[in-house]
C-alpha positions in Angstrom: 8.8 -11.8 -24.0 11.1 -8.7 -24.3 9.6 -5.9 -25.7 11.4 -5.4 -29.4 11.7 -2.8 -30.5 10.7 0.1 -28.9 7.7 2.5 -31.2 10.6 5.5 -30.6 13.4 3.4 -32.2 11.3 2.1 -35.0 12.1 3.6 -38.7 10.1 3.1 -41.9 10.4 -0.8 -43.3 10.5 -2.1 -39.7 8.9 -4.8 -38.9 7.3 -4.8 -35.6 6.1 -8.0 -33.8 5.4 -7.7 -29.7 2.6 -6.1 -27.4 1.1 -2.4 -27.8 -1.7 -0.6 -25.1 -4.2 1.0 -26.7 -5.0 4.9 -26.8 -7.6 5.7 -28.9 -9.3 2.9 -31.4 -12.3 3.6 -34.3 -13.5 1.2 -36.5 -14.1 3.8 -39.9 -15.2 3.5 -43.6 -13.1 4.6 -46.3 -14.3 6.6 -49.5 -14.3 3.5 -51.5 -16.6 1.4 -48.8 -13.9 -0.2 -47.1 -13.7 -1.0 -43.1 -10.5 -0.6 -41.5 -9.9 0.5 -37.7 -8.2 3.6 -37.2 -5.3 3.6 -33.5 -3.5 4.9 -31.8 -1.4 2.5 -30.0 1.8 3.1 -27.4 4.6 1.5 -25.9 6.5 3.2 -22.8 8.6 5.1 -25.2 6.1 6.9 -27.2 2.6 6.5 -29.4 1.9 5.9 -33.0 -1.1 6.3 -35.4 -1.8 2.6 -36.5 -4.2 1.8 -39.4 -5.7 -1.9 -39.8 -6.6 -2.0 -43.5 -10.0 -3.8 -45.0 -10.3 -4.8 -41.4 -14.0 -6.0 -40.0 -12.3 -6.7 -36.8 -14.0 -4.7 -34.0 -12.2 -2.1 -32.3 -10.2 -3.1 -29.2 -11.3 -0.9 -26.3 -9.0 2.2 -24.5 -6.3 0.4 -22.2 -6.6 -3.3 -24.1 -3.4 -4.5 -24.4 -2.4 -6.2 -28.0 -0.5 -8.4 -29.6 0.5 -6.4 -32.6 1.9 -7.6 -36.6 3.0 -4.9 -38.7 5.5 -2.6 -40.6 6.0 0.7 -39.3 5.4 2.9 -42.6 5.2 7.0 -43.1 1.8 9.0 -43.7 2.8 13.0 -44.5 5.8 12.8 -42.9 4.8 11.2 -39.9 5.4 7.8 -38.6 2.4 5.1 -39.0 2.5 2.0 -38.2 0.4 -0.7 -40.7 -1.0 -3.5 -38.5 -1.1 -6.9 -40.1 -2.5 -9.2 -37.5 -3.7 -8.2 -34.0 -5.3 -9.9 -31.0 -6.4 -8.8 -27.4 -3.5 -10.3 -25.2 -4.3 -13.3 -23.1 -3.8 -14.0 -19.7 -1.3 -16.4 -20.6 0.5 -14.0 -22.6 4.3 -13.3 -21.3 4.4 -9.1 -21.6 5.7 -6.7 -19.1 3.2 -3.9 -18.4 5.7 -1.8 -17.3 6.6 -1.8 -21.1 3.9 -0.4 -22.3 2.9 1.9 -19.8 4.7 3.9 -16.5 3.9 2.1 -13.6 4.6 1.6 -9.8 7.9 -0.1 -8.8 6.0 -2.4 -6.0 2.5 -4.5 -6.9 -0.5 -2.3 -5.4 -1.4 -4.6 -3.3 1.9 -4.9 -1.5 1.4 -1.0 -0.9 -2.2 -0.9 0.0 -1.1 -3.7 2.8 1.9 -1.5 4.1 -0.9 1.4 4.2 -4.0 -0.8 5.7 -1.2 -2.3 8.4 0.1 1.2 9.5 -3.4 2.4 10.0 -4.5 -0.1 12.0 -1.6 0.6 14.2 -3.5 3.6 15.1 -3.8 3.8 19.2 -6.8 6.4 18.5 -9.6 4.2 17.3 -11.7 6.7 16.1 -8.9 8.2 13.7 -8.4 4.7 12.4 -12.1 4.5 11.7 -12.1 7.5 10.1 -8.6 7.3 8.0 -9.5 3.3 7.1 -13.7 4.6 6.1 -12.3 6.9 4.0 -10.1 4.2 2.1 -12.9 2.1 2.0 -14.7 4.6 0.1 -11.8 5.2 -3.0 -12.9 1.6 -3.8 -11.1 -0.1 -6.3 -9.4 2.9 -7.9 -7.1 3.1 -5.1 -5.4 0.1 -6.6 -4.6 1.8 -10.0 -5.0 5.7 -9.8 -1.9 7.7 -10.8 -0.9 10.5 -8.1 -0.6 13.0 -11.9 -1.8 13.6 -15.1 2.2 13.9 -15.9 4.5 15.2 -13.0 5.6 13.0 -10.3 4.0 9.5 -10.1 2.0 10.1 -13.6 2.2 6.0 -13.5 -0.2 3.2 -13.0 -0.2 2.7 -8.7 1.2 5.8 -8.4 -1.0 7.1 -5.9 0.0 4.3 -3.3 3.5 4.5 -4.6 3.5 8.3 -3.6 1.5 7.7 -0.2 3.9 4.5 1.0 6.9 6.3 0.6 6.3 9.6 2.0 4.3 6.9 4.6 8.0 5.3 5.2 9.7 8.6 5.4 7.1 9.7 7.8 8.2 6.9 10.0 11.7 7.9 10.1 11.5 11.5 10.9 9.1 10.8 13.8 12.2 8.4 15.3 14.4 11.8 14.4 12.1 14.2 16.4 9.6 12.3 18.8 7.6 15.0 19.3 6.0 14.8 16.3 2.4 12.9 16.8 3.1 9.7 14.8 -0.4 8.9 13.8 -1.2 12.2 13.3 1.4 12.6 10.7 0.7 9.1 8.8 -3.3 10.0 8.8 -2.6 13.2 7.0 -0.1 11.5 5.0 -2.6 9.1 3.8 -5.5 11.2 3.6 -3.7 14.3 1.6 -4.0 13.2 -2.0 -7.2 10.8 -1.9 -9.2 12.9 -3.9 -6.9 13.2 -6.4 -9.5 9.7 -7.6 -12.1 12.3 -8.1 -9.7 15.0 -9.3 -8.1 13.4 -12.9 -10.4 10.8 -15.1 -8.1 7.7 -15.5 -8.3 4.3 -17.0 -6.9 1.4 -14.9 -4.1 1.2 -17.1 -3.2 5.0 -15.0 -3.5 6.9 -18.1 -5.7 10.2 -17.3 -7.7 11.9 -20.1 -8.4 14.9 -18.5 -9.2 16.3 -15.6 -12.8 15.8 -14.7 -15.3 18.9 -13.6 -14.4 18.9 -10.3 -11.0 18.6 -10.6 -10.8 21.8 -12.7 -13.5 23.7 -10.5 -12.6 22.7 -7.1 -9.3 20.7 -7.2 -8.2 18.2 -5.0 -7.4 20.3 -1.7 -10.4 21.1 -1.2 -12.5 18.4 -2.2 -10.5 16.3 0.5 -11.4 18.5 2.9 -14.8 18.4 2.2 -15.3 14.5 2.0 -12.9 14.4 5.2 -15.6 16.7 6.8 -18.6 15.3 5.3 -17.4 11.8 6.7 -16.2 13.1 10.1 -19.9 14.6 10.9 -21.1 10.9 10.3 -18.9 9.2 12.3 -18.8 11.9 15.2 -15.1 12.6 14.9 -14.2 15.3 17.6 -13.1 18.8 16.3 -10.1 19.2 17.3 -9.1 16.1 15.1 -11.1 17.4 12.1 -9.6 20.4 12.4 -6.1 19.3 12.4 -6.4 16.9 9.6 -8.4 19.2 7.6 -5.7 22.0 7.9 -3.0 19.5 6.9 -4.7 18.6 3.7 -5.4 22.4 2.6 -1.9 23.6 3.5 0.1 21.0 2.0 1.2 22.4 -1.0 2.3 25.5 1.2 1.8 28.7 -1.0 -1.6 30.0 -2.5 0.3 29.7 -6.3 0.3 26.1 -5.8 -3.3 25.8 -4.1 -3.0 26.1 -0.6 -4.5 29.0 0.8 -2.9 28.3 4.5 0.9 27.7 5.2 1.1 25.1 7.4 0.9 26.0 11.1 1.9 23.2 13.0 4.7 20.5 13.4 3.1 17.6 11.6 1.7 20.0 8.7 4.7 21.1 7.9 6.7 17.5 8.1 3.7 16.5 5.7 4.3 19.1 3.2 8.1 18.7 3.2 7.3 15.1 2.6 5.2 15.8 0.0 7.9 17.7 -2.2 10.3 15.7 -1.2 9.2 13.0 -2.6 7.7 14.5 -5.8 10.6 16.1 -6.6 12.5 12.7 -5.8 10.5 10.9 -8.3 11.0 13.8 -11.2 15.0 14.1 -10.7 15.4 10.1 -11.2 13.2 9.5 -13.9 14.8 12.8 -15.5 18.3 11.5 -15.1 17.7 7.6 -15.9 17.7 8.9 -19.5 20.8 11.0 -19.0 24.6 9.6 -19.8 26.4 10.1 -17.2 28.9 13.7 -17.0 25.8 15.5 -19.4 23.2 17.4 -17.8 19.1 17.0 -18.7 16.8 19.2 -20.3 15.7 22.1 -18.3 13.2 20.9 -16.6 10.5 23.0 -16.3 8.8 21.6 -13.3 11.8 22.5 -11.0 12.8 25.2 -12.8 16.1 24.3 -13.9 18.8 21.2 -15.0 19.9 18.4 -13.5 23.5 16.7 -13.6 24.2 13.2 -13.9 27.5 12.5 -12.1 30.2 10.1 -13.5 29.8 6.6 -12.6 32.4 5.2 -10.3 
């Protein structure tokens, strides 16, 4: 069903009937004894504090989706929505996710496939054992980890949807200058960001709550070189290989204000941090601008430091 209305377009006395994801969800008592459950719930376009009155019903869990009843009402000045009926969606339900929450523009497992198929393309075996080990071991999370908390690819698969592309524009530049070392290039493109699964804490919806410990301590550079290390000692990886892919990981983000303590200092390194940018600053301009009429500029953005323009159509 199509998702009407939208939590930002909703004013008080508004009925609301359709699906909501849930943020946050307590079950609490009120001073005169009364149960009632306490949300937030969220659409694409925004969130909402919800409150289920005199309500035994138990409290759905982070990331359920729901089929939500209600009127959206006004609590000091704020918007809150008072939920009538609600129900965990079913299978059977007919909801687009991509409603509710940001997410990749290709199914995860059409981009995992891409990713598995150009590996085992790999003419070096022991680079493919090494680059398809290391998938093996981001498990499941792999499917739905975001690449962000909220930059570029803050969206449900967008850690694949960041890899594949910059995996398909890896492809192209090597036809453009053919002495770049294909495989070398894709491995590192792969390899780059994996740890950004141990970086951010993120439901499989793709929404991260924080970053965890290791993320804020160490950070994602350097924890991939360290798994990348720890797993190319087991496998007996030679270290010239090690060494390569290990640079290409610490000095793709280029400058030390960014986290790389090492410009890049070969051909591929540098391809794989242009790629990187490239594409993150890709993703930020067209989401930016698919809210923009067209002949106005954005907001300054303060990722990229500055406005975009949306030219006229036709």
């Amino acid at each position: 069903m199509k998702q009407q209305p939208m939590l930002a377009e909703m004013i008080k006395g508004q009925m609301f009937d359709g699906f909501l994801l849930t943020r946050t969800a307590t079950q609490r008592t009120s001073s005169n004894g009364s149960k009632f459950l306490d949300m937030t719930l969220c659409d694409i376009s925004g969130e909402v504090n919800a409150k289920m009155w005199d309500s035994y019903t138990p409290a759905p869990n982070v990331a359920d989706v729901l089929r939500v009843r209600g009127m959206m009402t006004e609590y000091n000045g704020k918007p809150q929505l008072r939920v009538d009926k609600m129900r965990v969606a079913a299978e059977t339900d007919d909801f687009d996710m991509s409603a509710l929450a940001p997410c990749a523009p290709r199914p995860a497992a059409e981009m995992l496939d891409f990713i598995l198929n150009r590996v085992d393309a790999f003419r070096d075996p022991e680079l493919k054992q090494l680059v398809l080990t290391r998938l093996e071991e981001c498990g499941d999370k792999l499917n739905y980890y975001p690449a962000a908390s909220k930059l570029h690819h803050a969206e449900r698969s967008g850690l694949l949807h960041h890899t594949s592309t910059m995996l398909r524009m890896a492809g192209h530049v090597c036809e453009v200058y053919p002495t770049l070392d294909s495989d070398l290039l894709a491995a590192g493109v792969i390899l780059h960001d994996l740890c950004k699964i141990s970086e951010m804490d993120s439901d499989e919806i793709g929404m991260v709550s924080d970053y965890t410990a290791e993320g804020m301590l160490i950070g994602h550079l350097v924890q991939g070189v360290a798994e990348l290390a720890r797993l190319g000692r087991d496998l007996g990886v030679k270290k010239e290989t090690m060494l390569l892919l290990e640079h290409m990981i610490l000095s793709h983000h280029d400058l030390p204000e960014y986290g790389s303590p090492k410009k890049p200092m070969f051909p591929e390194a540098e391809v794989l941090h242009i790629l990187d940018l490239l594409d993150a600053r890709m993703f930020e301009m067209n989401r930016a601008l698919a809210t923009t009429q067209p002949g106005s500029f954005t907001d300054r953005l303060w990722s990229l430091d500055r406005k975009l323009y949306r030219r006229k159509e036709g």
